[in-house]
N, C-alpha and C positions, 0 to 999 in steps of 0.2 A: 563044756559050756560053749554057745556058741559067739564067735566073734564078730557076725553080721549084725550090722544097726540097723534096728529098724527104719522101713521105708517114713517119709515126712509125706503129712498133710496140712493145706492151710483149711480153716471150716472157714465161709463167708458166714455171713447172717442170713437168714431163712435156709438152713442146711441143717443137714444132720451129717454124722459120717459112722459106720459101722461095719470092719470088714474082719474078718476070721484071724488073718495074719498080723503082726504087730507092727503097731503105728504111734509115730509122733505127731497129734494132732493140734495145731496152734489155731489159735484166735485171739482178738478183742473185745474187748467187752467195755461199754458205755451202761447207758441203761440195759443192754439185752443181755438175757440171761442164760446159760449154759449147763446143760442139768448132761452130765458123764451118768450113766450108766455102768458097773463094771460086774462082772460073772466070776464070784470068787472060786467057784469049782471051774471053769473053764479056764480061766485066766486071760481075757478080754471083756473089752469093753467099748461101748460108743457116746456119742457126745451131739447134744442137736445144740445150736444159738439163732433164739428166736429175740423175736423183736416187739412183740405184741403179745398181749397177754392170750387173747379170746378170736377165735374165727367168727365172724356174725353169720355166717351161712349167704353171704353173699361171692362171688370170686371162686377163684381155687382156695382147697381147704389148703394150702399149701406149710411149710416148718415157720414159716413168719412166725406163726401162731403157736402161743404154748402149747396151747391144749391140744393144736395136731403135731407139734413138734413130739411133745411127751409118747402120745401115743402112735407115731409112725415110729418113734427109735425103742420105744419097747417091743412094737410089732420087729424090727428088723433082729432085735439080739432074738426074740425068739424064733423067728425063721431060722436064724443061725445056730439052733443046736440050744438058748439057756431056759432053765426054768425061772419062771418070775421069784419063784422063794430063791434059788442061788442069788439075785439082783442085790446090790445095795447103789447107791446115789453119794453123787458130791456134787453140788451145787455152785454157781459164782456168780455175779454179777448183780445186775439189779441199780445201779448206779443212779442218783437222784441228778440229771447234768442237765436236764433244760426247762422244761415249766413246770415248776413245784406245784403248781395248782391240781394237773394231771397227774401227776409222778408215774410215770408210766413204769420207771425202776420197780417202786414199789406193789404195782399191780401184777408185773413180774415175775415176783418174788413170790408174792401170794399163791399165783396159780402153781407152780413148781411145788410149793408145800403141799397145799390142798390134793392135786393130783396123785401126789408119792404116798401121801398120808393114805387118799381110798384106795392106791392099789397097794397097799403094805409093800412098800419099796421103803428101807429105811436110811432117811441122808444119813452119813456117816461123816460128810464135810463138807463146810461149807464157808464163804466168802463173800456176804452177800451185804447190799447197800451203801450206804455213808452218800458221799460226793463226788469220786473217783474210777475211772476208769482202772480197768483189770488187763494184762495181759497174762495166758495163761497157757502152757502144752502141758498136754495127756497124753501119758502112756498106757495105750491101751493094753499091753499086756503085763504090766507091776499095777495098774491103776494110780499109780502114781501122777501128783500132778504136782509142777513148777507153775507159783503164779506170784507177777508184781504190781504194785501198783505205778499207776503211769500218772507222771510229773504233770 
C-alpha cells in the first residue's frame, strides 16, 4: 500500500479539474454547483463548479456554464482513458443565497439532472439546495467526498 498522499487542488468557480494521478480537490459552493464525475473501473475521477446554469452562445463557451461545464469534464475523463458506461456522478451545491426570485441555485441544480439523465450518467450522491453554502474535497481516486455545511 502506498504511503504517499495525494497531491491537493483548490477548484475556483468556472473550472473544472481532471488528472490521471490522485487528487484532493476542494471547493465552495454557494449557489454553484459541482457535479464529480468518478470512473469506477479506473478508479478516478474529476469535478467542474459552475456558476450558471446555460451558455447563451454569446462570450466563451467557457465551465461558468453547466451545460459546458458537464460536457468539457465528461469530454476530459474520456480523453483520459474512461468509457461513459464506467461514469457514475455525485452532485453538491445549488444553494438558494441571494434573489429567490431567480434562484439561480435551483436552475443549477436542474441542468446537472437533466444533462446526467440524457447522457445515462447515474448520480449516485448527492447534496443539493436548501439555503447554505457547502464546503466540500473529492478524492479523486476512492471517489470519495468530505462535505460540510458552512455556518
Amino acid at each position: 500500500m502506498s504511503s504517499v498522499l495525494p497531491k491537493k487542488h483548490y477548484l475556483y468557480p468556472s473550472a473544472l479539474f481532471a488528472e490521471p494521478e490522485p487528487y484532493i480537490i476542494d471547493t465552495v459552493l454557494g449557489s454553484c454547483v459541482a457535479v464529480c464525475l468518478y470512473d469506477q473501473k479506473l478508479r478516478r475521477g474529476g469535478i467542474n463548479h459552475y456558476m450558471l446554469p446555460f451558455w447563451n452562445g454569446e462570450g466563451l463557451a467557457s465551465p461558468k456554464f453547466g451545460n459546458i461545464a458537464i460536457e468539457k469534464l465528461l469530454e476530459r475523463m474520456i480523453r483520459q482513458g474512461s468509457k461513459k458506461s464506467d461514469l457514475v456522478a455525485k452532485v453538491f451545491g445549488g444553494a438558494n443565497q441571494m434573489n429567490a426570485t431567480i434562484n439561480i441555485g435551483a436552475r443549477n441544480i436542474q441542468i446537472a439532472e437533466e444533462m446526467l439523465a440524457g447522457l445515462n450518467i447515474r448520480i449516485i450522491s448527492k447534496s443539493m439546495g436548501g439555503t447554505v453554502g457547502r464546503k466540500m474535497s473529492f478524492n479523486s481516486e476512492s471517489g470519495e467526498i468530505l462535505m460540510r455545511f458552512l455556518k
